[in-house]
C-alpha positions as CSV (number, residue, x, y, z in Angstrom):
1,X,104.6,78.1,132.0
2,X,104.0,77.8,128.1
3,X,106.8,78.0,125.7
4,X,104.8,80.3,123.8
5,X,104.3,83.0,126.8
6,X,108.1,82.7,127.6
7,X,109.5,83.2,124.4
8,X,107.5,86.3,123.7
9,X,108.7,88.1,127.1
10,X,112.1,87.2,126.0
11,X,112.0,89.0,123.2
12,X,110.5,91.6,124.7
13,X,113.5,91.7,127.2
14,X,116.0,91.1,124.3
15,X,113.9,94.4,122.9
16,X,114.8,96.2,125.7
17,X,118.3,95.4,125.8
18,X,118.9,96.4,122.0
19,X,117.2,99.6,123.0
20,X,119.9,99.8,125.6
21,X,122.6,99.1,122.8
22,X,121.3,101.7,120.5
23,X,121.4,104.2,123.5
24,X,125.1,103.7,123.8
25,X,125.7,105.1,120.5
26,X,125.1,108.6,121.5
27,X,126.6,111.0,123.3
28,X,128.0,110.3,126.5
29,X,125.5,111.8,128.6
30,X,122.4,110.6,126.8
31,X,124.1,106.9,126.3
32,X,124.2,106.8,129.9
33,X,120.1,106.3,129.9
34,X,121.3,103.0,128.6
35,X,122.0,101.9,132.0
36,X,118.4,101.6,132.5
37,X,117.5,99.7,129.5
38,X,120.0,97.1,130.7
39,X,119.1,97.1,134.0
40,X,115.4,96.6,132.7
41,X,116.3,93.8,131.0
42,X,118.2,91.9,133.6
43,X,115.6,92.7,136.4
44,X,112.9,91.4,133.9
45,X,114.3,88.2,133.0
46,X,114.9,87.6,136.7
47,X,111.0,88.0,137.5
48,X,110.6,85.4,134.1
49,X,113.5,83.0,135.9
50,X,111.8,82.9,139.1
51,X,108.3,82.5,137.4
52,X,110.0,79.8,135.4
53,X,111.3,78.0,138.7
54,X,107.1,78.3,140.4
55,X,108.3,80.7,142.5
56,X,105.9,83.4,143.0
57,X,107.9,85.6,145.8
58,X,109.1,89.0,144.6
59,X,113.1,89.4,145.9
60,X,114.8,92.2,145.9
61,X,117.6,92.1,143.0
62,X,120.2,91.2,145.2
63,X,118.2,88.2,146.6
64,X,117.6,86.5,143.3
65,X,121.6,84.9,143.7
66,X,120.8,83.5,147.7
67,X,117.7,82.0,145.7
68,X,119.0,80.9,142.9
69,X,123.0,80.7,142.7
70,X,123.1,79.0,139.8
71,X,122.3,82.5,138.1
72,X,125.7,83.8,136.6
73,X,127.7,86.9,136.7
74,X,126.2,88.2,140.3
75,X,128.8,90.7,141.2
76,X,128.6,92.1,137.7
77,X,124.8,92.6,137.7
78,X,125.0,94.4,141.4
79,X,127.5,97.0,139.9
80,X,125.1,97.5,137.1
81,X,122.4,97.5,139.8
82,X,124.6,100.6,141.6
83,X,125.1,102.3,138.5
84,X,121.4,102.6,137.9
85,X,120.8,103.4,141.7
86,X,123.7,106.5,141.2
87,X,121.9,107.3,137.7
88,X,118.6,107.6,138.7
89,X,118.6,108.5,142.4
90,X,121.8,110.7,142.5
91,X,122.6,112.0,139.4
92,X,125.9,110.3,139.0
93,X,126.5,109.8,135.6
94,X,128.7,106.2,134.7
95,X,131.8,106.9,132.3
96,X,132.0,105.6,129.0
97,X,134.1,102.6,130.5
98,X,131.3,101.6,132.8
99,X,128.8,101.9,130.4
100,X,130.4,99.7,127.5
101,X,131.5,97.3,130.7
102,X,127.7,97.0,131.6
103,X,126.3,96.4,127.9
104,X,128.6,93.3,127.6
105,X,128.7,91.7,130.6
106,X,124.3,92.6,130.3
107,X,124.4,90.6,127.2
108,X,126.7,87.9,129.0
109,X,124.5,87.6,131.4
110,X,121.1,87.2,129.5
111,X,123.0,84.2,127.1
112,X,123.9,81.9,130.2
113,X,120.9,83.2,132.4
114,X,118.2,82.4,129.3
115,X,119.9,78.6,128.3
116,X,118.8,77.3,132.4
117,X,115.3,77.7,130.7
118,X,114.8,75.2,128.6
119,X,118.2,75.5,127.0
120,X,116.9,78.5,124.5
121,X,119.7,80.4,123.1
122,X,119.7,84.2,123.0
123,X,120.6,84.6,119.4
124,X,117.4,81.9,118.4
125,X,115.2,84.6,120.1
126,X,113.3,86.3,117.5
127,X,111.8,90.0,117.9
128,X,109.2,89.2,115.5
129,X,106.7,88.1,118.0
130,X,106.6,91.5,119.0
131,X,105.0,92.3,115.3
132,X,101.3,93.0,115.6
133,X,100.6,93.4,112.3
134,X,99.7,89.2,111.0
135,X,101.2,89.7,107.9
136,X,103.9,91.2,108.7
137,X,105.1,89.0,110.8
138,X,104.3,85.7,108.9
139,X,106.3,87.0,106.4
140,X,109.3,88.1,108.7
141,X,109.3,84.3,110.3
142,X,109.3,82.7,106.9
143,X,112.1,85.4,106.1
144,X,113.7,83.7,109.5
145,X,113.2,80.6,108.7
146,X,115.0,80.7,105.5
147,X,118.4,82.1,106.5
148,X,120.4,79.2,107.2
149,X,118.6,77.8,103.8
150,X,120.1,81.0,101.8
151,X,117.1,81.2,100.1
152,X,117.8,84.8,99.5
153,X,115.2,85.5,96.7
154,X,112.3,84.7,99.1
155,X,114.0,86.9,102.1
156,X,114.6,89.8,99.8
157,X,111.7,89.7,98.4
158,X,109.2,89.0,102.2
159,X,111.0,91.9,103.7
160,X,110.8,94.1,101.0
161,X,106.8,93.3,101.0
162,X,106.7,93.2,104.6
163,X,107.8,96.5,104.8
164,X,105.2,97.9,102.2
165,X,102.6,96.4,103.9
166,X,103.6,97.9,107.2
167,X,103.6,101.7,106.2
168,X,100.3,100.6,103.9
169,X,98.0,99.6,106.2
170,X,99.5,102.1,109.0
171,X,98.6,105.0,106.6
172,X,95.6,103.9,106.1
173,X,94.5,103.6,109.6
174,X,93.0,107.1,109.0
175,X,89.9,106.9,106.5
176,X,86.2,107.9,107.3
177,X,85.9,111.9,107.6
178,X,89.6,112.0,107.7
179,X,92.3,111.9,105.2
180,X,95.9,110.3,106.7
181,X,98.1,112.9,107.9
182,X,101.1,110.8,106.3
183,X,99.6,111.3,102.1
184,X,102.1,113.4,100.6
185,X,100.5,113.3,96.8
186,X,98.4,111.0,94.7
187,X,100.7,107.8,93.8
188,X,102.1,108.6,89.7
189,X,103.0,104.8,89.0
190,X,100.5,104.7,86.3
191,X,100.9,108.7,84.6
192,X,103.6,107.7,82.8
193,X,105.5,108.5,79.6
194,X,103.9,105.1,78.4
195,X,100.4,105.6,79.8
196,X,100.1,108.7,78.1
197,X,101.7,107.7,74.6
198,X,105.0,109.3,74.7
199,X,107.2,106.3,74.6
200,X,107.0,105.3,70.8
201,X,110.0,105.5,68.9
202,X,107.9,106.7,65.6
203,X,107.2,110.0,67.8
204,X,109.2,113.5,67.3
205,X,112.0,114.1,69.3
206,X,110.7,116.6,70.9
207,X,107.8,113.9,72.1
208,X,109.9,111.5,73.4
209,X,112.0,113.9,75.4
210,X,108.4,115.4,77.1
211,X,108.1,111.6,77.3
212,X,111.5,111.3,79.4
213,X,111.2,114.4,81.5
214,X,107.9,113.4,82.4
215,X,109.3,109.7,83.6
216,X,111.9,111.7,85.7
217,X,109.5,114.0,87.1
218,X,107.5,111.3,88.3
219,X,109.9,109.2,89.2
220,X,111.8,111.8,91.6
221,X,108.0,113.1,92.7
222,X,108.0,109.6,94.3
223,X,111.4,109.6,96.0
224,X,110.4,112.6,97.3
225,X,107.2,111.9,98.5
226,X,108.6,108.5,100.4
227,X,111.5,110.0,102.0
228,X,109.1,112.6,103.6
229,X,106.8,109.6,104.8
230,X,109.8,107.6,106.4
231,X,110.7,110.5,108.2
232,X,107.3,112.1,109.4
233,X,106.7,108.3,110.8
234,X,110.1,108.8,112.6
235,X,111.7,105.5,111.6
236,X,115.2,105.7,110.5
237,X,116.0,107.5,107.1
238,X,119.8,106.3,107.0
239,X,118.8,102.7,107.8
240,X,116.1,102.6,105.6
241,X,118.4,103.4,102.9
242,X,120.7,100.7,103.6
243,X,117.4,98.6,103.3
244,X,116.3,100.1,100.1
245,X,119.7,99.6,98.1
246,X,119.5,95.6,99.4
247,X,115.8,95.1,98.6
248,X,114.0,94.6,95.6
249,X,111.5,97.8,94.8
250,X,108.2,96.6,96.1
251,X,105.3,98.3,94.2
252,X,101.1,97.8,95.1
253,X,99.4,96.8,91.9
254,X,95.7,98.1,91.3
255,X,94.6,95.0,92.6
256,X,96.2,95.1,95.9
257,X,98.8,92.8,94.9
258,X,102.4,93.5,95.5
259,X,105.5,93.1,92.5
260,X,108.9,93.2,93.3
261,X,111.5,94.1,90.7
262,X,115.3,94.6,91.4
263,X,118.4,95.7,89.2
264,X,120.4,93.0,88.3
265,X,123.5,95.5,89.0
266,X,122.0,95.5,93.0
267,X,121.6,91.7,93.1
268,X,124.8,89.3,94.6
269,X,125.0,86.0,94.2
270,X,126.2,85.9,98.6
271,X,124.7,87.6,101.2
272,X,126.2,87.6,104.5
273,X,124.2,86.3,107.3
274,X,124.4,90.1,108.7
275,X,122.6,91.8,106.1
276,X,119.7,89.3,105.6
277,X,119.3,90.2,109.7
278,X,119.6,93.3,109.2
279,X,116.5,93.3,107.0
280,X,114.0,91.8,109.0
281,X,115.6,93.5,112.2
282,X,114.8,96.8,110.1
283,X,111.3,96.1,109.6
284,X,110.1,95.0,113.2
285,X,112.5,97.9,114.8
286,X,109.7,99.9,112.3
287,X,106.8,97.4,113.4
288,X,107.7,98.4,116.8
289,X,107.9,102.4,116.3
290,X,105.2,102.8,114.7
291,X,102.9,100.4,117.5
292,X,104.6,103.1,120.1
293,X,102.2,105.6,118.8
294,X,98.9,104.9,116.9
295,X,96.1,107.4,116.8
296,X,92.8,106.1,117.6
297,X,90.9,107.1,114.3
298,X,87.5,105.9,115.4
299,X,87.3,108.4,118.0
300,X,88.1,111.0,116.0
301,X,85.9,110.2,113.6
302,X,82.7,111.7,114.6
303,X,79.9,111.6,112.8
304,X,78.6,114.3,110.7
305,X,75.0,115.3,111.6
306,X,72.5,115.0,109.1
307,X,71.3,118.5,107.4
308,X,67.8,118.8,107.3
309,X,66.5,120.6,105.2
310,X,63.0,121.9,105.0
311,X,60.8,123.1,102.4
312,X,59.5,126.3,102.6
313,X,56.3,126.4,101.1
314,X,55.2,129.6,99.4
C-alpha cells in the first residue's frame, strides 16, 4: 500500500476522532454522539491495519485482537465497542465518566495502533491532506513545515492568506446568471477618506472630520459585512476571532494579489507551538466545512433563451 494512500485515510480517521473530541464539549446528551465518532475512528483504522498487513478478510471488531494481538488496548476498545452498541441500538446513554474514559483511551489507542505502520506518529499526521482547495493547502504544509523552524512571519502570514483565499474562491463559486448568496456589500477598501481627498491637513476641520467619519464608516461597514459571511458559511465566529487577533489583516489587491499588514502592538516576539497549530488547524477545520456542503452552480445555471425578436413590417 502507498505511503501516500495511508497517510491520507489517517488523517481522515484522526478527522473523525477530533470530530469526536469537539462532540464531548457539549452537553451531556449530545456529547454522547461522540461515542460514535470514536468508535468510527478505531473501526476505520482497524480496516487500514488489516489492509496494511494484506489481509483482505473483513472480522468482526472483536476478531481483529485473535488476528492481530499485537493491537493494544483490546478490552478498552470492546467497552467502547458496547457503549456504541447501547447508544445506538438501545438507547442507553454512557455518563460523562464513560465518555471522557473512551476519548482518551480512543486517542491511546490510535498513537500505539498507528506507529506498527511504518512507525508514523499520530501527532506527525497532518489534516491538511484533507484540503481540496491546491492553494490552500500548499500554503498550510509550508505553514507546517515551518513550525519547528519558528519561522513565524511566514506562518502568520500563509495562514492568514490561506484563509482569504478559502472564503474567496468559495464565494465565488456562484458567478454566471447568479450572484453568490454570501455578498453582503460592494468591498469599500478603495472609498476612502484618502481616495476621495479628505485626508490633507491644509483642509477645514470640518473636512477632515467628514474625512474621519467616513474612514470609520467604512471601516465598521467591513467588520460588519465579514462577521455576517463567517457566520452564514457556519464556520466558527468565536474561533475565528482568536485567529483574527493572531493574524496579520490579509487584504486582495486589485490585481489579485494578496498584502498582509499587522499592528506592531499584535505582534510577539514567541509564539507557542499551540497557537501557530491552532492557525492552520483553523483553516482546514474551515476547508473541511465548507467542502461538506458546496452548491453545484453549473446546474443552476441555466441558460437564458435567446429573445427573438421580429420585425414587424408595416
Amino acid at each position: 500500500m502507498q505511503r501516500e494512500i495511508i497517510l491520507r485515510r489517517l488523517a481522515i480517521i484522526k478527522q473523525l476522532y477530533n470530530q469526536g473530541v469537539e462532540q464531548t464539549k457539549r452537553s451531556e446528551n449530545l456529547a454522547s454522539f461522540s461515542i460514535l465518532s470514536f468508535h468510527d475512528s478505531v473501526e476505520m483504522l482497524l480496516k487500514l491495519y488489516s489492509e496494511y498487513k494484506n489481509k483482505k478478510e473483513v472480522f468482526s471488531f472483536p476478531k481483529y485482537w485473535d488476528e492481530f494481538p499485537e493491537l493494544p488496548l483490546k478490552e478498552q476498545m470492546n467497552s467502547l465497542s458496547l457503549r456504541r452498541k447501547n447508544l445506538k441500538h438501545k438507547g442507553l446513554f454512557p455518563s460523562k465518566l464513560d465518555i471522557d474514559h473512551s476519548k482518551f483511551s480512543t486517542k491511546d489507542f490510535l498513537k500505539e495502533s498507528i506507529e506498527l505502520i511504518d512507525g508514523i506518529k499520530f501527532d506527525s499526521i497532518s489534516l491538511t491532506e484533507l484540503v481540496s482547495n491546491n492553494e490552500v493547502r500548499e500554503l498550510l504544509k509550508e505553514s507546517e513545515n515551518q513550525i519547528d523552524k519558528k519561522n513565524y512571519d511566514l506562518i502568520l502570514e500563509n495562514t492568514a492568506k490561506a484563509f482569504a483565499i478559502l472564503i474567496r474562491q468559495y464565494e465565488k463559486k456562484a458567478d454566471g446568471n447568479y450572484s453568490s448568496p454570501f455578498f453582503f456589500g460592494e468591498d469599500l477598501s478603495f472609498h476612502n477618506s484618502f481616495f476621495m481627498g479628505f485626508d490633507s491637513s491644509e483642509l477645514p476641520n470640518e473636512f477632515r472630520k467628514l474625512g474621519e467619519f467616513i474612514d470609520k464608516s467604512g471601516e465598521s461597514i467591513k467588520q460588519m459585512q465579514f462577521a455576517i459571511k463567517i457566520i452564514s458559511l457556519g464556520l466558527d465566529y468565536k474561533k475565528y476571532v482568536l485567529f483574527k487577533y493572531l493574524t496579520p489583516n490579509a487584504t486582495f489587491t486589485i490585481g489579485g494579489d494578496i498584502i498582509c499588514e499587522m499592528w506592531s502592538g499584535h505582534k510577539k516576539e514567541q509564539y507557542p507551538e499551540n497557537e501557530l497549530s491552532f492557525l492552520i488547524n483553523f483553516v482546514v477545520e474551515c476547508s473541511l466545512k465548507l467542502q461538506e456542503f458546496e452548491i453545484d452552480y453549473e446546474k443552476l445555471n441555466f441558460e437564458i433563451p435567446e429573445v427573438i425578436i421580429k420585425e414587424i413590417n408595416n
